[in-house]
N, C-alpha and C positions, 0 to 999 in steps of 0.2 A: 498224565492219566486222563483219559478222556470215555467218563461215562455218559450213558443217557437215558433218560427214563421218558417213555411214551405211553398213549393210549392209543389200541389197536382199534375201537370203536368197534371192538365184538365184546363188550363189558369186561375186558383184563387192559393192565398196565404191561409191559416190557420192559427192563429192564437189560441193559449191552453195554458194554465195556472191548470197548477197539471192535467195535460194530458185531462183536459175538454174544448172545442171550446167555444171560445170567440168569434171569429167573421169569417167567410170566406168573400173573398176579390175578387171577379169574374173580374178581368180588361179586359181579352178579351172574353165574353162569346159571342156565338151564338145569336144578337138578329137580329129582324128585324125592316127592317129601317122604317115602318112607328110608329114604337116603339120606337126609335132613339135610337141605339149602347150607349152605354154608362158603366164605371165600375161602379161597386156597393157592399155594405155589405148589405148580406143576408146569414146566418140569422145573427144576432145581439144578445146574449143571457149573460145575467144575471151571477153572480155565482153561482146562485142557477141553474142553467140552463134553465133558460124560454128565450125562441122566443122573440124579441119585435119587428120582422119588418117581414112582409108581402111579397111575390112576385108575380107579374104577375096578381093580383086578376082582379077576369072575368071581375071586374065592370070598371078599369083601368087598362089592362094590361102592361103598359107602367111604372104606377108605380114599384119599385123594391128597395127596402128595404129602406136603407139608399146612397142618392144618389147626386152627385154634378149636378147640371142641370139648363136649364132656358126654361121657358117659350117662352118670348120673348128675342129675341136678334136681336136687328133693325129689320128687315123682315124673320127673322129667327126660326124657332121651335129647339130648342135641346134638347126638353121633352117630346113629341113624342105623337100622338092621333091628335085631329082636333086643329085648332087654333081660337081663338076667333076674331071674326071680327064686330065693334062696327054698329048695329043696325041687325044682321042677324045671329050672336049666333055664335057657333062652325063650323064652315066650314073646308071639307078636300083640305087643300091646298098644292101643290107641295114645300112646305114649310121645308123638316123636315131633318134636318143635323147628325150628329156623331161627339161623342167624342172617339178619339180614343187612345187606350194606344202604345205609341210607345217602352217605355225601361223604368226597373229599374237602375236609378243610382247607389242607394247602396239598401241593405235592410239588417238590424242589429238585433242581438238577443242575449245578453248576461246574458238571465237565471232572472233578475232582469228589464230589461227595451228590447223593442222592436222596431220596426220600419220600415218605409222603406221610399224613395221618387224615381218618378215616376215622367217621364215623359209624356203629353198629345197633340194632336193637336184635335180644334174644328174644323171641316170640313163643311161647307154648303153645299146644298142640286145639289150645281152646282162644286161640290169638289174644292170650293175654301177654302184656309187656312186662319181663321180670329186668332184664339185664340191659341197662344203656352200655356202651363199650367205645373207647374212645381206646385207639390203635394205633402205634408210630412204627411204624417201618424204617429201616435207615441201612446205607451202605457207604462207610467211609472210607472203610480198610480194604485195599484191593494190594497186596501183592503176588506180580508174574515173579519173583526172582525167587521167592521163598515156596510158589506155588499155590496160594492159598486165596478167598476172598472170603470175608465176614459179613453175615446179616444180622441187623439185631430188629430184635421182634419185643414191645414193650406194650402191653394194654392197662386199661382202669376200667374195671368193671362195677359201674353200679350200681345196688339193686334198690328198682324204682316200685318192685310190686310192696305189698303193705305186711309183707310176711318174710319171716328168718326163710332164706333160702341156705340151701346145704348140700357143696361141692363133696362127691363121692364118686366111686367105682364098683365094677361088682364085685371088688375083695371087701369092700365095707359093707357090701348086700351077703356075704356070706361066700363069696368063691375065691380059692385060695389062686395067689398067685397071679390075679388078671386086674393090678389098680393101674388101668390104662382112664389118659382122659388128658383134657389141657391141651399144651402145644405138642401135636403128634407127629410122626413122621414115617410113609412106609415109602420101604425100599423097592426099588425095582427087584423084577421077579431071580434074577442070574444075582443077586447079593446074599439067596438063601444060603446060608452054612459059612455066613460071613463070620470075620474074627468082631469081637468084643472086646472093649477095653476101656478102664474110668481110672479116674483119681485113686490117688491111696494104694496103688498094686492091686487092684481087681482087675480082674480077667473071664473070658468065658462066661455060661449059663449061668454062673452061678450071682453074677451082676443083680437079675433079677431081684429086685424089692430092699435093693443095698442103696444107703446114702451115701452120693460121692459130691463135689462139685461140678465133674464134669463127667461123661461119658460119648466113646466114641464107636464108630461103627464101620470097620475095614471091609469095601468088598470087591468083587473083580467082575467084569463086565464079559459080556460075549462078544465075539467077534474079535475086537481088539485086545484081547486081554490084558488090559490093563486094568489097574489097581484106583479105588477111589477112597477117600475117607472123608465121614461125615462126621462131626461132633457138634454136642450140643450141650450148653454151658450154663452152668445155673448161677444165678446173681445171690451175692450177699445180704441184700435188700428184701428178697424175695422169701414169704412165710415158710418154714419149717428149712432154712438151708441147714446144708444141703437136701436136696430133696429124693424120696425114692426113687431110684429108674423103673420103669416098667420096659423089657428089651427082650425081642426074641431073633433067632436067627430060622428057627425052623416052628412052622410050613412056610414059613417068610419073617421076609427082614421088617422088622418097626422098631419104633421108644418112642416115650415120653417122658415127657417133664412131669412127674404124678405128685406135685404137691400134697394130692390127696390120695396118696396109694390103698395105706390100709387105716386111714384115720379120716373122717369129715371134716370139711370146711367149714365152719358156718360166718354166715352173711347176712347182717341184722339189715333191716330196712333201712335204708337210708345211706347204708357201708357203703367204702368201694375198696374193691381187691384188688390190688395195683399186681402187676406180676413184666418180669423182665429178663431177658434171654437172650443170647450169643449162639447162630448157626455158624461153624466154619465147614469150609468148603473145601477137598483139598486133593489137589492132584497126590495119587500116588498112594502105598501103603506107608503110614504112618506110625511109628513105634511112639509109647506111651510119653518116653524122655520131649522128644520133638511135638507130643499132642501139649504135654504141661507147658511148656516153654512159651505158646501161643494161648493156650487159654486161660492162664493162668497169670497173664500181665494186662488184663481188662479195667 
């Protein structure tokens, strides 16, 4: 196996396995703050080499690939666009913070497995410090024969300001049905009316705001028409497992990990929220039998 992790010196890492990109890794790119700064993987691709995340799309520019973020955090935006405000919908509020990348601690690549961890400060919109965030990126599991390659995405977040912070969504603000937030993922635009599928025999729409362990996301590309499958795997370890999906396929494809769908987090001074996760990656449309088989031996 022969991977390798780089830095391209436009502020992203690279990521290539048999000299094809696995994943670039943007930690300080250019955004703008009512977008809210934040790193992110984009694109996210297959062995086969298909796309599976999105950036910047017109309809949420704020969205960006596969990304660590919330919603809400106590009176806080760190996901960037309007905030929802219970009886008057999306409001532009003086709201919207930065996560920012301060340093790599290490970052590892020995040809067979990869890596890095990374430091973060959460900034509010008044440059106050709430959230230190220590990040481990890691890629060990790479199989061409079964099709598939694994990222695991692991942080500690913790909070440095002097007050209970409280991880929420806007179905905790009051709107049903939308507890997005955390590790997020949107799909490229040709994956809308994509199939859905989790743990336990769920299927379809109805996933939305269901606890499974795992949930996956089948969709089919242009051009080449072929089939890709993304899943996203929640840890044992991690608060409220299994946790709520938040997943849609229409006006577009996303999910998240919503530990905090329709319930707050709170996070005392001084806490930290440890939280931890399995991206698989995978050529082809994936039937449920063959998703458990994989994510289910972690």
């Amino acid at each position: 196996m022969s991977l390798t992790l780089s830095d391209d010196k436009t502020r992203a890492l690279e990521a290539r396995y048999e000299g094809k990109l696995l994943f670039r890794y943007a930690y300080a790119d250019a955004i703008e703050r009512s977008e809210v700064p934040k790193p992110y993987f984009h694109p996210l691709n297959t062995l086969a080499g298909r796309a599976v995340t999105a950036v910047r799309p017109h309809d949420h520019p704020w969205h960006r690939g596969l990304a660590m973020t919330m919603a809400v955090l106590s009176d806080q935006n760190f996901w960037g666009g309007n905030t929802y405000v219970h009886g008057q919908g999306y409001v532009a509020l003086d709201n919207q913070g930065l996560i920012r990348h301060e340093k790599f601690a290490r970052q590892d690549c020995d040809g067979k497995a990869l890596g890095f961890e990374e430091s973060l400060t959460w900034i509010t919109c008044k440059e106050e410090r709430w959230l230190e965030e220590r990040r481990t990126v890691s890629v060990a599991e790479v199989k061409p024969d079964a099709g598939y390659w694994a990222l695991d995405f692991a942080t500690e977040l913790k909070n440095v300001s002097n007050r209970e912070l409280r991880f929420g969504s806007p179905t905790t603000k009051g709107r049903e049905l939308a507890g997005y937030g955390s590790l997020f993922w949107r799909g490229p635009r040709e994956f809308r009316g994509g199939k859905i599928l989790a743990a336990g025999g769920l299927s379809g729409p109805d996933v939305m705001g269901k606890p499974a362990p795992w949930l996956a996301f089948v969709g089919r590309h242009d051009e080449t028409l072929d089939h890709s499958t993304l899943v996203l795997v929640d840890n044992p370890r991690n608060p409220r497992y299994p946790n709520k999906w938040f997943v849609r396929t229409e006006a577009f494809a996303c999910a998240s990990c919503s530990f905090m769908f329709d319930k707050e987090y709170p996070l005392a001074p001084g806490a930290t929220l440890k939280l931890d996760y399995r991206v698989l990656l995978c050529n082809g449309a994936w039937d449920a039998e063959r998703i458990a088989a994989v994510a289910e031996k972690r």
